[in-house]
N, C-alpha and C positions, 0 to 999 in steps of 0.2 A: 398863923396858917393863912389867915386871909391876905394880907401881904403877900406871901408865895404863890396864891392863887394867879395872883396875874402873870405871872412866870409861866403856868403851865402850858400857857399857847408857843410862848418859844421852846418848851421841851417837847411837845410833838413836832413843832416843825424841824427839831434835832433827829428825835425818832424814826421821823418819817425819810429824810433824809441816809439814815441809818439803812431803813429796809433798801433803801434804792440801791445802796452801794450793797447789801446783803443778796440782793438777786444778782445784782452785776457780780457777785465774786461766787455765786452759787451755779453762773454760766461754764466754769470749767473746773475740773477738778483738781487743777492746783493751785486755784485759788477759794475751793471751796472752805475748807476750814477758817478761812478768813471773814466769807461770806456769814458763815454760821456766827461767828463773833461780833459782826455786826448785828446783825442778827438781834443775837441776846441782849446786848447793849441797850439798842432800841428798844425791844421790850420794857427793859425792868427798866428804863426811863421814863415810859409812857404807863408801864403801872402805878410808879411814885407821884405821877402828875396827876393819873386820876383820883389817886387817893387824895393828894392837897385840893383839889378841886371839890370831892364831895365832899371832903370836912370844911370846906369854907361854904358852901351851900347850906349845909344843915347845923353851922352854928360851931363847928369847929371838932376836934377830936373826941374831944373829953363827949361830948353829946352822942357821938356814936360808938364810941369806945365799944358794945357787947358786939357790935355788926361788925368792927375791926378786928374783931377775937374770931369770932366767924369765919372771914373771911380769909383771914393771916392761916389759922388752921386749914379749914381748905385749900389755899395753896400747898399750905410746908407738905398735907399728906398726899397731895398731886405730884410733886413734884418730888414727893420719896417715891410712888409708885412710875412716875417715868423714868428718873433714873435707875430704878432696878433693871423695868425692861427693856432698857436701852442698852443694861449692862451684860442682860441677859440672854435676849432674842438671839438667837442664831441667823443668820442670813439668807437661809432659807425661808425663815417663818418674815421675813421682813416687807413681801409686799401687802401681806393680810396685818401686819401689824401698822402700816401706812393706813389701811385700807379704814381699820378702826379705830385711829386719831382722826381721820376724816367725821366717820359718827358723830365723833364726841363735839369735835365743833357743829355738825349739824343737828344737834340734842340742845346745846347751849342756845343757841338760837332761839331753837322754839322752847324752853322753858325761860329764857329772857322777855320773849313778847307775850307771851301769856301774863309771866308777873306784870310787863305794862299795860296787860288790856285790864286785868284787875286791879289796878290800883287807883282807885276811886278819886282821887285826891291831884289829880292830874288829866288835864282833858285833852283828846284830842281830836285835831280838827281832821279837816279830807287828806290834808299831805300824810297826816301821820298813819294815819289809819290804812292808807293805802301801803305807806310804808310798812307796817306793822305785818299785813296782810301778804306781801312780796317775800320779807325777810323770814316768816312764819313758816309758809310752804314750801319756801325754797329748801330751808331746814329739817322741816322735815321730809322732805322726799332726800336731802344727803344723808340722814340719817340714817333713815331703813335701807337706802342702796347701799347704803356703806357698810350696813351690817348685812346684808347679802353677800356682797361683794366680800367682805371677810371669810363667809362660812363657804365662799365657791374655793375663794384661793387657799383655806385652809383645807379643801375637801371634806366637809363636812356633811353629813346624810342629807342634813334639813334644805340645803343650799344648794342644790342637785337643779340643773336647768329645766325653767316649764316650755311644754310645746305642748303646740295645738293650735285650730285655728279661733279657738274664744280668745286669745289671752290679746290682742290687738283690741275688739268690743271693750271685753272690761278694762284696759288701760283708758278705751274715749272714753267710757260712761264715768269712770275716778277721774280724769281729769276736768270735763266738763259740771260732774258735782263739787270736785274743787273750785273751782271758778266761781259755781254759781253761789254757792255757800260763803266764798269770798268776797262778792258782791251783797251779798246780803249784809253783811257784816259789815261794807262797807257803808252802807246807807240809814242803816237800822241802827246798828251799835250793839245789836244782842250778842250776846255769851252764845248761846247755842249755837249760833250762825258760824262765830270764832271755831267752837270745840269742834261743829261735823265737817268744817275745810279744813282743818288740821289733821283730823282720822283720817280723812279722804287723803290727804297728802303722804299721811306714813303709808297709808296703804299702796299708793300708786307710784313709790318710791320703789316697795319689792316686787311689784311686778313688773315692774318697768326693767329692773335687774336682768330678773329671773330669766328669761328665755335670750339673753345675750351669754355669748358661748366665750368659751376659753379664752381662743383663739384673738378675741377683743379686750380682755380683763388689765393689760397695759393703758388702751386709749379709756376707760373705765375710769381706771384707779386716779390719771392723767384728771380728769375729767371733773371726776368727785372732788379732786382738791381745788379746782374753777367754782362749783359751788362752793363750797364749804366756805371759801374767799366771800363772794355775793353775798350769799346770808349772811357772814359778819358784818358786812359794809350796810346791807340793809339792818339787820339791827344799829347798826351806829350810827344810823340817822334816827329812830326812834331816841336812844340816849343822849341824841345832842353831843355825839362822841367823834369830837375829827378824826384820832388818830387811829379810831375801829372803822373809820371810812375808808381811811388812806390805805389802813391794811390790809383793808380786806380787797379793798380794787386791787391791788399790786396783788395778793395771793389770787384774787379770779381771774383777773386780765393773763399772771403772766400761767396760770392752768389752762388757760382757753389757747392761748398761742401753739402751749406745746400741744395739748389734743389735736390742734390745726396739722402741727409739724409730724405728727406721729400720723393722723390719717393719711397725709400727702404719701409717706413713709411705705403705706400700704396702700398706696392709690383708690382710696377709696373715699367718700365724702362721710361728716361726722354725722348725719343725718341715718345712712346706710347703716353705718356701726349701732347705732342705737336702736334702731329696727326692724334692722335685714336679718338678726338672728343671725349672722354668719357666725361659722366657729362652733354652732352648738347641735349640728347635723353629727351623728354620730359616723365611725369610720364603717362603711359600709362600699358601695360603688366608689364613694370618693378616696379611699384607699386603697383599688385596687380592682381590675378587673375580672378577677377570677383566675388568673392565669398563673402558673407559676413561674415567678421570677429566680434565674439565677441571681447570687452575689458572694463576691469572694470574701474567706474570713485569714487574719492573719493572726497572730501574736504578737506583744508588748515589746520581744526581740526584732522583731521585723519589724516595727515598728523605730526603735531606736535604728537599727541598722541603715534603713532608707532617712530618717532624718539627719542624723553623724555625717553621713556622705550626703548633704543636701547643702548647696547655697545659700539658698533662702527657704524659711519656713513660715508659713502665717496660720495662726489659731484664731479658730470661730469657736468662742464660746457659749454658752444657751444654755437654758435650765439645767439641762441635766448635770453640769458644772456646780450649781450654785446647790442642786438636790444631794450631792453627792460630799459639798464641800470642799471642795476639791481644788478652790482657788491657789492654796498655798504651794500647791504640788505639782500645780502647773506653772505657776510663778519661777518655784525650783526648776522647771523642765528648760524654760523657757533660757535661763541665766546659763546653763549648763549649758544649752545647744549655743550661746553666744561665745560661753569661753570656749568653744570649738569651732571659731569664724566662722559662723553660720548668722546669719542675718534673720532677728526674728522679730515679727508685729503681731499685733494683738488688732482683731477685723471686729468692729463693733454693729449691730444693725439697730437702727433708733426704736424697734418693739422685742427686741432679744428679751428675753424674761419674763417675770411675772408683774413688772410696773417699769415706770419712766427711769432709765439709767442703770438699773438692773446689773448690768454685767461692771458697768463703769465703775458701781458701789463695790463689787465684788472683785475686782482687780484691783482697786484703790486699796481695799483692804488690807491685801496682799503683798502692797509696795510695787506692786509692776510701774516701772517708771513711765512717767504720762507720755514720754515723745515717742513711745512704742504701741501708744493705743489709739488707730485710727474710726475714722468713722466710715460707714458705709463710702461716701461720696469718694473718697478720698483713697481707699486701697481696694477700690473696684478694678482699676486701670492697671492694678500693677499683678492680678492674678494670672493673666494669661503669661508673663514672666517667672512665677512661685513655683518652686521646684517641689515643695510639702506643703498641700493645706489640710491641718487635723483640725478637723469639726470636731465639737463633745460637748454632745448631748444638746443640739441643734437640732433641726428638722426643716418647719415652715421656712425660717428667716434665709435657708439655702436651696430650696428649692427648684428645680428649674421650671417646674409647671408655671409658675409663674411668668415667666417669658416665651413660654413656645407651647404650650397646650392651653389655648381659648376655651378650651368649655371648661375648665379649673376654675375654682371659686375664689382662686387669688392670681387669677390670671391679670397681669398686667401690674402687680406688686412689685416697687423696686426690691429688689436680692441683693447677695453678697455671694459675686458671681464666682464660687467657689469651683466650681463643672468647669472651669475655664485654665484649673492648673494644672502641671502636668502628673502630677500624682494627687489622690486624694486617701484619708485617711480617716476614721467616723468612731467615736467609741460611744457606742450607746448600750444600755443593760439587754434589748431587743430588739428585735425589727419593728416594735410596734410603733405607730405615726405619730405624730406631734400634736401639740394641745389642739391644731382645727382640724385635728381628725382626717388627713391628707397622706397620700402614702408619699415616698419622694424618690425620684426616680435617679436620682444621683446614689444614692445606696448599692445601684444596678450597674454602674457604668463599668467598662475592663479596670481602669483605672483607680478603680475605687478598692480601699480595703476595710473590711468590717472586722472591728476590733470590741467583741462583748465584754461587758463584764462594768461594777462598779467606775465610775470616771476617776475618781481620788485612787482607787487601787491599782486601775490601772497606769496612770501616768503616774503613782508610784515604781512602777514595776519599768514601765520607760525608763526613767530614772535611774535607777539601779543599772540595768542591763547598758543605757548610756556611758554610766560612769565608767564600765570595766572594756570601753571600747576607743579604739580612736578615729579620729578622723579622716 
């Protein structure tokens, strides 16, 4: 084993190599399964190296053999319980199940530096310490947000947004006892010092959550995976571990870009999303001025009948797609209105859903073939040409307040300028607003038809009523 040891620096720099091309093929989605294979490769090459590594540190196998039984077990029953729920999760439950693989990496962390601040038998100096201390807190505040972050997007009681105006005070007072406890710890080397910036840090990880609203839980979830990255890499420099440095940069650097890409997305700066609270105003003024709005409602036949005799069609898809499940039956809608020469795209906006890619996951799913799934930038230009744009179960990401009403709280947000086609078409279960709580004034327009009812049922029902029709 010790022999092989010396090996292990060229299987991470295989490894790491590995991740580079696993981001590069995670950039588009048909090359993602490719991305993902890289991926794993990487991994369990950088697990085999770390294990010939510590057994040539501590004298070889046979010397650690009960920690390798440990260990080996912990994996085999991690990786029985992620593939179940990988096999299992529905697609809807998919951004709260992201949201709490993010946790688990920020729980790892901090019960990694803990075992290295106890372990007596190992000193460390300012670098480490300082490391220890970075990688510490960064973990635990991914932790507890993450496990906020889970119970908001699972709708769960406990995870209900905070307001008020204390909750800004006690985020300085947690973060400034972090720090200070942090410094303590750095100079002193006491336990206690460790243990009360670490509490201070889970703590200031759920408040820090809590009063960011719906409407943000993409650049969030984005977000948390940019930590969750850093804590690894700062743990990895505690471990003397390269290939938990290299991975964990490549996972925070490339979570930080997209946060970047996703604020840009929503015109707004990543500073604002974390503490402007936007999103978590409940619908009140902001959905609605008291007035009553007309809007016209059609059926599933109307519906077919105006797309049949259409040109061109473009779907916006949004939550209520993926709540409804409904991907495959829009997929079907879509192939039908094709074998009936109708020209049809799939309109992507980069915060559609409940996390980064959202709709892209859920189309892919589906089989909708990739050169039919545009992205915002790209089939903005071509709406004021589209003879049918059916939104389902959209809201915010089509908007028009966003471009022509300044006192709007998402004024100035790029859209997916749907207002812009000459018919419009919307199947949501209500008139009720979208996760920031905004009412949208394209629901109103002559042009527009309001089509209730489940999304999977109803572009079921399209479908159908399609089939026995022609062109």
């Amino acid at each position: 084993m010790e022999n092989l040891a010396q090996y292990a620096d060229w299987a991470y720099l295989i490894g790491a190599i590995l991740f580079v091309l696993a981001l590069r093929g995670l950039s588009s989605p048909a090359s993602a399964i490719m991305g993902n294979r890289y991926g794993m490769i990487g991994m369990a090459l950088a697990v085999a190296a770390t294990f010939v590594v510590v057994g040539s540190l501590n004298g070889g196998a046979i010397v650690l053999k009960p920690a390798y039984v440990l260990i080996l077990g912990a994996m085999v029953l991690g990786a029985g319980l992620g593939i179940y729920r990988a096999r299992t999760v529905p697609m809807t439950q998919m951004p709260e199940t992201v949201a709490m693989m993010h946790s688990l990496v920020g729980l790892s962390a901090v019960l990694i530096a803990v075992a290295a601040v106890l372990n007596t038998s190992s000193h460390h100096d300012a670098v480490h310490r300082f490391e220890l201390f970075v990688g510490c807190f960064v973990g635990a505040i991914t932790f507890t947000a993450s496990v906020f972050a889970y119970g908001k997007l699972a709708a769960k009681k406990w995870a209900k947004s905070m307001k008020g105006g204390w909750i800004k005070p006690v985020q300085v007072v947690l973060a400034l006892g972090m720090l200070g406890f942090g410094a303590g710890y750095f100079f002193t080397e006491g336990m206690n010092y460790f243990y009360a910036m670490t509490a201070c840090a889970l703590v200031l990880g759920y408040f820090w959550i809590g009063p960011i609203g719906g409407g943000d839980m993409p650049v969030v979830v984005s977000l948390l995976n940019s930590f969750s990255g850093w804590a690894a890499a700062g743990i990895g420099f505690t471990l003397n571990n390269s290939m938990l440095i290299i991975a964990g940069s490549l996972v925070g650097s490339s979570g930080a870009i997209l946060s970047y890409v996703m604020c840009r997305a929503m015109n707004r700066s990543l500073f604002n999303v974390l503490f402007g609270s936007f999103g978590a105003a409940a619908a009140g003024p902001a959905a609605g001025d008291g007035k009553e709005k007309n809007y016209k409602t059609g059926s599933a036949d109307d519906a077919a009948f105006m797309m049949g005799n259409a040109d061109s069609v473009v779907i916006v898809p949004g939550y209520g797609m993926a709540q409804a499940r409904a991907q495959n039956a829009v997929k079907e809608l879509g192939d039908l209105l094709k074998e009936k020469g109708v020209k049809v795209s799939y309109a992507i906006h980069p915060v559609a859903g409940r996390m980064p890619g959202h709709m892209n996951v859920l189309l892919a799913e589906a089989d909708v073939a990739y050169d039919d799934v545009k992205e915002m930038d790209e089939i903005n230009s071509d709406f004021a040409s589209t003879d049918v744009v059916l939104i389902i179960g959209a809201n915010d990401v089509v908007n028009p307040a966003a471009k022509n009403d300044p006192s709007s709280p998402i004024y100035g947000m790029p859209i997916l300028e749907a207002q812009r086609a000459r018919s419009i078409m919307v199947i949501k279960r209500s008139m009720s607003t979208g996760y920031a709580g905004l009412d949208n004034d394209i629901f109103y327009m002559d042009k527009t038809m309001m089509i209730f009812g489940d999304a999977k049922k109803v572009a079921e029902d399209i479908l159908k009523s399609l089939s026995g029709s022609g062109h």
